[in-house]
PAGUMI-333934 format. One record per residue: residue number from 0; y, x, z of N, C-alpha, C in turn; chain. Coordinates in nm, 4 decimals. Each point is the difference from the previous one (the first is absolute). Last residue first. Layout:
% PAGUMI-333934
+-----+----------+----------+----------+----------+----------+----------+----------+----------+----------+-------+
:   n :       nv :       nu :       nw :      cav :      cau :      caw :       cv :       cu :       cw : chain :
+-----+----------+----------+----------+----------+----------+----------+----------+----------+----------+-------+
: NUM :        Y :        X :        Z :        Y :        X :        Z :        Y :        X :        Z :     A :
...
+-----+----------+----------+----------+----------+----------+----------+----------+----------+----------+-------+
***
This chain:
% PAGUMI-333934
+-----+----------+----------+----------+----------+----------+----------+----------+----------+----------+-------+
:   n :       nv :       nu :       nw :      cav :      cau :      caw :       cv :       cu :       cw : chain :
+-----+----------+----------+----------+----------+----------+----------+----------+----------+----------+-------+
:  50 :  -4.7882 : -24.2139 :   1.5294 :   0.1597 :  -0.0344 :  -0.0363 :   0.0119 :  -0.0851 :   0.0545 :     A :
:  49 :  -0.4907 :   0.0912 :  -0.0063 :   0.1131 :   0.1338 :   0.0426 :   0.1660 :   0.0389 :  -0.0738 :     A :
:  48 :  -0.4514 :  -0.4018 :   0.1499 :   0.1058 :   0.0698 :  -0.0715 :   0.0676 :   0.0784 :   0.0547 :     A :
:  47 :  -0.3139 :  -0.1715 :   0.2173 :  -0.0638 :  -0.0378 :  -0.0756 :   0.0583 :   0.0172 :  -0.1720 :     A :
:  46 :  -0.1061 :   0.2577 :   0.5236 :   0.0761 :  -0.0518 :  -0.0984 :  -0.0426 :  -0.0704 :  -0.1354 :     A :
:  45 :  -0.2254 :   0.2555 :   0.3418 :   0.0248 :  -0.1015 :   0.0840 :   0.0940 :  -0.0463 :  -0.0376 :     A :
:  44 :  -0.2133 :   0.3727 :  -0.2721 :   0.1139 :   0.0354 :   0.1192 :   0.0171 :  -0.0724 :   0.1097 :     A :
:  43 :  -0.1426 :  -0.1813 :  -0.4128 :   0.0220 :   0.1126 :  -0.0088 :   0.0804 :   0.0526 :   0.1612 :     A :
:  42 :  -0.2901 :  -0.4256 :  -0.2502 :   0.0960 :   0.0590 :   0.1009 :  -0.0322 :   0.1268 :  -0.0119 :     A :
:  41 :  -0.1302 :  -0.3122 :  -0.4639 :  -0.0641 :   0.0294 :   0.1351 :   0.1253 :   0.0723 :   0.0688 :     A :
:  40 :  -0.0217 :  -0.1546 :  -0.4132 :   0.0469 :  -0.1145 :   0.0652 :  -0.0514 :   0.0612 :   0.1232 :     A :
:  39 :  -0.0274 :   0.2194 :  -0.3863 :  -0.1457 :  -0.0914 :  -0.0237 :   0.0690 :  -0.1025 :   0.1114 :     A :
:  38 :   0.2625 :   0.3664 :  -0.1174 :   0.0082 :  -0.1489 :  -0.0639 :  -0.1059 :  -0.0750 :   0.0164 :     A :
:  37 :   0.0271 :   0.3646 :   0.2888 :   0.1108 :  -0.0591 :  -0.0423 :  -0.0225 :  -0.1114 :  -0.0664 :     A :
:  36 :  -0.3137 :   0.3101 :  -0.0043 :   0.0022 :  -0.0704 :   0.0936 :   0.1106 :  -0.0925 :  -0.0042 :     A :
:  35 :  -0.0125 :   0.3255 :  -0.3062 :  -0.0881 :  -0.1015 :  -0.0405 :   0.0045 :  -0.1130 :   0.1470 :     A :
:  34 :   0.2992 :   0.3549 :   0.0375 :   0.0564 :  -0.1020 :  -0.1292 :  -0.0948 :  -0.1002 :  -0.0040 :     A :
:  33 :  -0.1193 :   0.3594 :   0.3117 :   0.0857 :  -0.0984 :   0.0430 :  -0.0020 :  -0.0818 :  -0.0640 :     A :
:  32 :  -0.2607 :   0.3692 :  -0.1791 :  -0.0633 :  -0.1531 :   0.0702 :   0.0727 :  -0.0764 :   0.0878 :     A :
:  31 :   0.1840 :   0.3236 :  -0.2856 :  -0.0648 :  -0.0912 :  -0.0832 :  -0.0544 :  -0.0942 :   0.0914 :     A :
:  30 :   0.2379 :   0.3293 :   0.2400 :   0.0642 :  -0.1045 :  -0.0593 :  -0.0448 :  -0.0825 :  -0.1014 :     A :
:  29 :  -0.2717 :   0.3338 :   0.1655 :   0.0423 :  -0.0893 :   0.1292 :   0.1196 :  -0.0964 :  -0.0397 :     A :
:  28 :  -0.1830 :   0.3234 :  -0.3306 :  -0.0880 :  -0.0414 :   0.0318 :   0.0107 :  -0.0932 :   0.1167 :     A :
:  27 :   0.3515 :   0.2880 :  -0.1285 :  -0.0381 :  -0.0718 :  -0.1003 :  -0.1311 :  -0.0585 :   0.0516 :     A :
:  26 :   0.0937 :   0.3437 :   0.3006 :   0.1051 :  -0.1456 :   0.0097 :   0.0020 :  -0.0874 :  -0.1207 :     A :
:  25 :  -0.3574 :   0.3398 :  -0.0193 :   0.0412 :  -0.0716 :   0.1277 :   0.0802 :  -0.0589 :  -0.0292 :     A :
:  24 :   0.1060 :   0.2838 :  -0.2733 :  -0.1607 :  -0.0678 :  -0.0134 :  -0.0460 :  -0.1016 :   0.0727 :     A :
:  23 :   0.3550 :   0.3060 :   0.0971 :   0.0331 :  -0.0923 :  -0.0920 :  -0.1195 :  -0.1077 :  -0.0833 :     A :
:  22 :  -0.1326 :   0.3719 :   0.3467 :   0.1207 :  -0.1183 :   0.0566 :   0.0261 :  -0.1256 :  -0.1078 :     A :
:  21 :  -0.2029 :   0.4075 :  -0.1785 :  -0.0602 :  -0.0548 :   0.0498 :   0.0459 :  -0.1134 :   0.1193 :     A :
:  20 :   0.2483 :   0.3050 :  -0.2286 :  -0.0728 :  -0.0898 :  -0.0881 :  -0.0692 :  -0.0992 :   0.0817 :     A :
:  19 :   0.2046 :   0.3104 :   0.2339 :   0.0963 :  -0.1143 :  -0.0376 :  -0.0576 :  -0.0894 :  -0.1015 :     A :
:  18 :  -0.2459 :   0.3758 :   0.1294 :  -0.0016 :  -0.0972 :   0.1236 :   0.0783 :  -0.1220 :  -0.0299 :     A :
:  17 :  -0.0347 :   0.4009 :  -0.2839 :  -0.1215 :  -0.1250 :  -0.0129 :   0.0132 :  -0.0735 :   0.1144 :     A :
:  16 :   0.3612 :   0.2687 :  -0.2882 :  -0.0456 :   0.0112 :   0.1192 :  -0.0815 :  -0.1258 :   0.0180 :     A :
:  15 :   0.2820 :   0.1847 :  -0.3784 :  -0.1516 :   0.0026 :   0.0515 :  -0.0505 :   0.0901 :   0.0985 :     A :
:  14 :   0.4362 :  -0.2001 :  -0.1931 :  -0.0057 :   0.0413 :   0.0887 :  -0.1044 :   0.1096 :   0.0260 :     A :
:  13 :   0.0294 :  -0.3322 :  -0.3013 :   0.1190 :   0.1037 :  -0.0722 :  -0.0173 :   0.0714 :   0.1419 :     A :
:  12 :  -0.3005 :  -0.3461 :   0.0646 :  -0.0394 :   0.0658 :  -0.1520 :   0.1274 :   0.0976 :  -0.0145 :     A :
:  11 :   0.0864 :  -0.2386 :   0.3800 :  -0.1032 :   0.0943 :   0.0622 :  -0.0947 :   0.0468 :  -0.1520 :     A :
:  10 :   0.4153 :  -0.2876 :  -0.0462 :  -0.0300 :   0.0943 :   0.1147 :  -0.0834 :   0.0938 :  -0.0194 :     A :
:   9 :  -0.1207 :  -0.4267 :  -0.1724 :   0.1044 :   0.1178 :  -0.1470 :   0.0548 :   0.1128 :   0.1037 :     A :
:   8 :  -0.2502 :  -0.3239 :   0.2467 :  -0.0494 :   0.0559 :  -0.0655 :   0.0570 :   0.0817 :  -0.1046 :     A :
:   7 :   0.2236 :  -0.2672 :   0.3119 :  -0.0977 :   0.1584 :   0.0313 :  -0.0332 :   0.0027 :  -0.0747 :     A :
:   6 :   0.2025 :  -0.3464 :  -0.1293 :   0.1052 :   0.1252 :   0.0052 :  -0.0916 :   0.1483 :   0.1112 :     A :
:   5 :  -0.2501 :  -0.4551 :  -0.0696 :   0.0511 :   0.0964 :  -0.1585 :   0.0840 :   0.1471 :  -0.0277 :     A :
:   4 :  -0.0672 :  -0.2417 :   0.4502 :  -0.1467 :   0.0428 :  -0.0611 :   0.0322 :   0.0408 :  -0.1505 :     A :
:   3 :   0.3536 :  -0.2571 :   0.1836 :  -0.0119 :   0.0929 :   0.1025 :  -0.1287 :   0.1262 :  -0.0550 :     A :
:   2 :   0.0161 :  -0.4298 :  -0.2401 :   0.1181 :   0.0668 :  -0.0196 :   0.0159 :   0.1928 :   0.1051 :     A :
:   1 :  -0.2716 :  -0.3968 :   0.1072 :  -0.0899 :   0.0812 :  -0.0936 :   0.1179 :   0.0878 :  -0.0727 :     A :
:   0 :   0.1333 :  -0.2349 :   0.3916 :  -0.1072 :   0.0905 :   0.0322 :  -0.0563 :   0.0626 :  -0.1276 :     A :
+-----+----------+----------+----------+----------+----------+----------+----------+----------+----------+-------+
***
């Protein structure tokens, strides 16, 4: 997800188009608080791993 959010964002800067920025913003911001969730040991999804 934050991978996903990086690659909008260089997108939507060579692009400039602010919606894709703004997505990529977003999805960096929802995969930081997966990761943190994640390791704090908490369920994701009704999963407790995702492998």
């Amino acid at each position: 997800m934050i991978v996903l959010g990086v690659v909008l964002l260089i997108i939507g800067f060579v692009a400039k188009i602010a919606i894709v920025w703004t997505l990529g913003i977003l999805a960096i911001v929802v995969g930081a608080v997966l990761a943190i969730a994640g390791t704090a040991g908490r369920e994701i999804g009704g999963r407790r791993h995702w492998y």
